[in-house]
DRENMIDREN-338694 format. One line per field, with one value per residue (C-alpha): residue number from 1; residue in one letter; x, y, z. Coordinates in Angstrom, 1 decimal, always signed. Layout:
k (NUM | ...)
r (a | ...)
east (X | ...)
north (Y | ...)
up (Z | ...)
This chain:
k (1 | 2 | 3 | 4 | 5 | 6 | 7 | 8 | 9 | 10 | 11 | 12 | 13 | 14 | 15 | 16 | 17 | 18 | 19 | 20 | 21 | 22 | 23 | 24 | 25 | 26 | 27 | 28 | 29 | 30 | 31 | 32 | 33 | 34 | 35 | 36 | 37 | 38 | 39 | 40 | 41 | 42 | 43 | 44 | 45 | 46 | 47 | 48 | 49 | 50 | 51 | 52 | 53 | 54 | 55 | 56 | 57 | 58 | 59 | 60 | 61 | 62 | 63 | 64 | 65 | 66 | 67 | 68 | 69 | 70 | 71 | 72 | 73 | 74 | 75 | 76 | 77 | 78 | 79 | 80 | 81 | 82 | 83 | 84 | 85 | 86 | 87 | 88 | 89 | 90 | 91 | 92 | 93 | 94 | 95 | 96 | 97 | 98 | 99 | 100 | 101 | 102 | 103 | 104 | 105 | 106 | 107 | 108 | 109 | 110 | 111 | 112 | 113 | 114 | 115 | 116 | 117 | 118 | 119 | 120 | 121 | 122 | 123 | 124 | 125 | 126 | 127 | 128 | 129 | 130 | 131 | 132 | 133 | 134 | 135 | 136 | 137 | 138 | 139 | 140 | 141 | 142 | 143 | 144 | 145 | 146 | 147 | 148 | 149 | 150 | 151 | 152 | 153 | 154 | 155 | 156 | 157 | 158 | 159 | 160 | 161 | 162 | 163 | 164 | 165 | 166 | 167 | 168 | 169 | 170 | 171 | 172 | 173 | 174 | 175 | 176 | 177 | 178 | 179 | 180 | 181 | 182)
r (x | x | x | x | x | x | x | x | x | x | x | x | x | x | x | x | x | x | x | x | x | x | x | x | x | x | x | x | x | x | x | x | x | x | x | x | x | x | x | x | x | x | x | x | x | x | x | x | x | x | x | x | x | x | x | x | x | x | x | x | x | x | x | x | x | x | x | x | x | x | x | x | x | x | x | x | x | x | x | x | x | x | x | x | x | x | x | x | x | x | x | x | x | x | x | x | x | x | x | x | x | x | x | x | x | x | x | x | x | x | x | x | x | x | x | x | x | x | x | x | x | x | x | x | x | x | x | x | x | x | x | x | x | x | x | x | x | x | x | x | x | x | x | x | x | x | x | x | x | x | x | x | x | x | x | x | x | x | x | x | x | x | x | x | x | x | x | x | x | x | x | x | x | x | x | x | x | x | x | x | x | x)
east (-26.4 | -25.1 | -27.1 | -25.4 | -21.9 | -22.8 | -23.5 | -20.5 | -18.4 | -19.8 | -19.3 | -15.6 | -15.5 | -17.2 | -16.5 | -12.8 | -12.5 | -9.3 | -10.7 | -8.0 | -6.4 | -6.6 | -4.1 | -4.4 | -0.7 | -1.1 | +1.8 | +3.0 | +0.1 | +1.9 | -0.6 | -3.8 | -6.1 | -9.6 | -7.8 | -6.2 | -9.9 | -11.2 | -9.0 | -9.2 | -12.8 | -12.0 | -10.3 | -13.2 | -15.2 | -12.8 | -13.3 | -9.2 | -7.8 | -4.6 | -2.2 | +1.1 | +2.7 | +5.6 | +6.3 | +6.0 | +3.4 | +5.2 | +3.5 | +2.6 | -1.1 | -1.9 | -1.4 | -4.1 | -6.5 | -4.9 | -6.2 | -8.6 | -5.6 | -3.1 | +0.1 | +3.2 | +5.2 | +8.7 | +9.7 | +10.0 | +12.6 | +10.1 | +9.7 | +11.3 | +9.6 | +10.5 | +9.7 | +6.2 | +5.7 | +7.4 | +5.0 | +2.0 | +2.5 | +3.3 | +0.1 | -2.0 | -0.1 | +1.7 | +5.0 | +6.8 | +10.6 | +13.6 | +14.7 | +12.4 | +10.0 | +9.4 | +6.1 | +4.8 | +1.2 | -0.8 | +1.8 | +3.3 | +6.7 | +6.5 | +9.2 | +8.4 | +10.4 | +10.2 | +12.5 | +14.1 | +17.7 | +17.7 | +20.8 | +18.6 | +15.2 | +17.8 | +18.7 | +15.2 | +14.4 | +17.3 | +17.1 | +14.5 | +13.6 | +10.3 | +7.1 | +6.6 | +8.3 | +6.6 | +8.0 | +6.7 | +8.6 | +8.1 | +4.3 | +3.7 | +1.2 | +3.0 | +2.4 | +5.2 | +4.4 | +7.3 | +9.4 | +9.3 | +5.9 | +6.8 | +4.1 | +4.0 | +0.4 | +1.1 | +0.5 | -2.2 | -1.6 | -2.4 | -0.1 | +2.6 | -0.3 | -3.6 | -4.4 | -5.0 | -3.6 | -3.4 | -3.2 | -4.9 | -3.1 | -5.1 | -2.6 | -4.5 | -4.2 | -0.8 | -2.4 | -2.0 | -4.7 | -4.5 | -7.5 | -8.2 | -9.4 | -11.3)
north (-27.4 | -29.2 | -26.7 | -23.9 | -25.4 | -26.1 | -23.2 | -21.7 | -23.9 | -23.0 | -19.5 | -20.4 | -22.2 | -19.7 | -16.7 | -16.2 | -13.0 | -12.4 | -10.1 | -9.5 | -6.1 | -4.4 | -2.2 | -0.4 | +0.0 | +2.7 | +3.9 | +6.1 | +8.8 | +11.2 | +14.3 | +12.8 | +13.6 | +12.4 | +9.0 | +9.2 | +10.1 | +7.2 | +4.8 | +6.1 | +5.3 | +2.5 | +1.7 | +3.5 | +0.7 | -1.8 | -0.6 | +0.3 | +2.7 | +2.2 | +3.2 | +2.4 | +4.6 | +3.5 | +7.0 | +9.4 | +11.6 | +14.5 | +17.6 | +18.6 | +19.0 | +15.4 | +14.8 | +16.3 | +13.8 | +11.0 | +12.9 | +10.6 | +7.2 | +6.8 | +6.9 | +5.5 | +6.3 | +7.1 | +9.4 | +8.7 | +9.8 | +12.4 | +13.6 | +16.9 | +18.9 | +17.3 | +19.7 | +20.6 | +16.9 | +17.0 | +19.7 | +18.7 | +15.0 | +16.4 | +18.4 | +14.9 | +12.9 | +11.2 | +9.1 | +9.8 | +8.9 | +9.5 | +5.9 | +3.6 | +3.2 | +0.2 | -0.5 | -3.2 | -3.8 | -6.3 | -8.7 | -7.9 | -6.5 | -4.8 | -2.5 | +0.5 | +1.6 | +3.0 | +1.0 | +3.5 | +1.8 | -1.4 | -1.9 | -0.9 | -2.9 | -6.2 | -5.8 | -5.2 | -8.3 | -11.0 | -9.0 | -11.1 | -9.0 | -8.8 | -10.4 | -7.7 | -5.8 | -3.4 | -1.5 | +1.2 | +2.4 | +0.2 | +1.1 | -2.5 | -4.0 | -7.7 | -9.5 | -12.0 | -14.7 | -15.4 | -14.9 | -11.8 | -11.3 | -8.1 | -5.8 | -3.3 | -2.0 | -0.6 | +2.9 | +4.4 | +7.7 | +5.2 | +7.4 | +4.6 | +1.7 | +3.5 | +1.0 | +3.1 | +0.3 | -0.2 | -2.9 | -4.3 | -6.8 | -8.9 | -9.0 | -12.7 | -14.5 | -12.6 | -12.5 | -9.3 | -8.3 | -6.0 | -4.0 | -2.1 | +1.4 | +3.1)
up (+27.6 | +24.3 | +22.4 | +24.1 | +23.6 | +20.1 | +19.5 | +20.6 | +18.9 | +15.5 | +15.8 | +17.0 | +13.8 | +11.8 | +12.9 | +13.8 | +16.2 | +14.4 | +11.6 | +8.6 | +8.1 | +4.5 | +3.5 | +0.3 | -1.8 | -4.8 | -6.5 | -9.4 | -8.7 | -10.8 | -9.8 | -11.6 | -9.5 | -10.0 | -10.3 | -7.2 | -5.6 | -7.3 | -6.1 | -2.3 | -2.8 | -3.7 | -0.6 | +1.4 | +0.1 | +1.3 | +4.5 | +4.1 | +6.6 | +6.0 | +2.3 | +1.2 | -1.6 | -3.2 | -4.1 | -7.5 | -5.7 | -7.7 | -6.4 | -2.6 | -3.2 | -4.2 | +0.2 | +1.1 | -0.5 | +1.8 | +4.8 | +5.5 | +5.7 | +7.6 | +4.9 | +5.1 | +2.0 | +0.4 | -2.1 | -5.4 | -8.6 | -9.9 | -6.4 | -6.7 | -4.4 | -1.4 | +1.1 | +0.0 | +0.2 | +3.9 | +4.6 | +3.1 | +4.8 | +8.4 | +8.1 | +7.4 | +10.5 | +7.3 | +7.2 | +4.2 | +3.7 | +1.2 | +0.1 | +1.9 | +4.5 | +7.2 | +8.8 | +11.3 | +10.7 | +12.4 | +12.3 | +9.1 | +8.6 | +5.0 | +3.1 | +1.0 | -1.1 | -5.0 | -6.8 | -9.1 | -7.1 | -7.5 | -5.3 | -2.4 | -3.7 | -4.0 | -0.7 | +0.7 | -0.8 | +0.2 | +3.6 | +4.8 | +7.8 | +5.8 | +4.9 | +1.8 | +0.1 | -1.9 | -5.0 | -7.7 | -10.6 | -13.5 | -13.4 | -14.5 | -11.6 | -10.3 | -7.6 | -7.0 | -3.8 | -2.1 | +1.1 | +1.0 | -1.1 | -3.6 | -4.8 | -7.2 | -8.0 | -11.2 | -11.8 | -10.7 | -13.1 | -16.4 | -17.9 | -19.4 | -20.0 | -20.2 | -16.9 | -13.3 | -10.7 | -7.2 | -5.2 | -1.8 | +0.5 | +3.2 | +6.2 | +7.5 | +4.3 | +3.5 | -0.1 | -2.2 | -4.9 | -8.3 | -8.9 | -11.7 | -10.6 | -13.8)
């Protein structure tokens, strides 16, 4: 009997049943494509199943290669075809929206938005109806701990910095990660 309790003890100790969530966070995409697919591998990897995009998509048929996530998303200020984007997201069981976007994800409350207005990214941020806040834009990847924690992954493009960034956040240890992509 001690051997069998023992046992389970150990793998209470060891082996937590509740498993972290992964979320992926790419930004600044800026219709470079076999960058884009290399960082979704990247995620595949992970075992992610789950993206953020803090907008700059730019052109509808960059969605399509999200097919495979679920995406939550908002627009950003080189997002000028909207509706393709609309189109192209409602066709992959996307969420994408104009200024920002909310989601609740394992226990996480987390902001989207792509901080070309900083009015609205200042008052995401002293809010504090969120546990993230994550932020594009600048294409300069930062991770800022914090209540809320703000993410930018950088650009993902490398257009600006010659560096294709994205970002991974581990919803148990409410720690966010920069990963170079190529």
């Amino acid at each position: 009997m001690q051997k069998f309790t023992l046992f389970f003890h150990n793998i209470f100790l060891l082996h937590p049943f509740c498993n972290s969530m992964l979320i992926g966070i790419i930004a600044d995409t800026h219709d470079r494509l076999r960058v884009v697919e290399k960082a979704l591998s990247l995620f595949k990897e992970k075992d992610i199943t789950t993206v953020l995009h803090a907008g700059d998509f730019i052109s509808p048929f960059v969605i399509p290669l999200f097919k495979d996530f679920h995406m939550y998303g908002t627009f950003g200020n080189n997002d000028g075809e909207k509706k393709g984007l609309l189109t192209k997201c409602n066709d992959i069981k996307a969420t994408i929206q104009e200024y920002f976007c909310e989601v609740h994800l394992d226990n996480v409350d987390i902001a989207v938005t792509h901080g070309h207005i900083p009015s609205l990214l200042e008052l995401l941020v002293n809010s504090h109806l969120y546990h993230v806040v994550v932020t594009g834009h600048t294409h300069a990847p930062e991770i800022k701990e914090g209540n809320p924690t703000m993410i930018n992954p950088g650009e993902c493009c490398g257009y600006l910095s010659s560096r294709c960034t994205v970002a991974v956040f581990d919803t148990q240890k409410r720690k966010g990660e920069i990963i170079e992509v190529i």
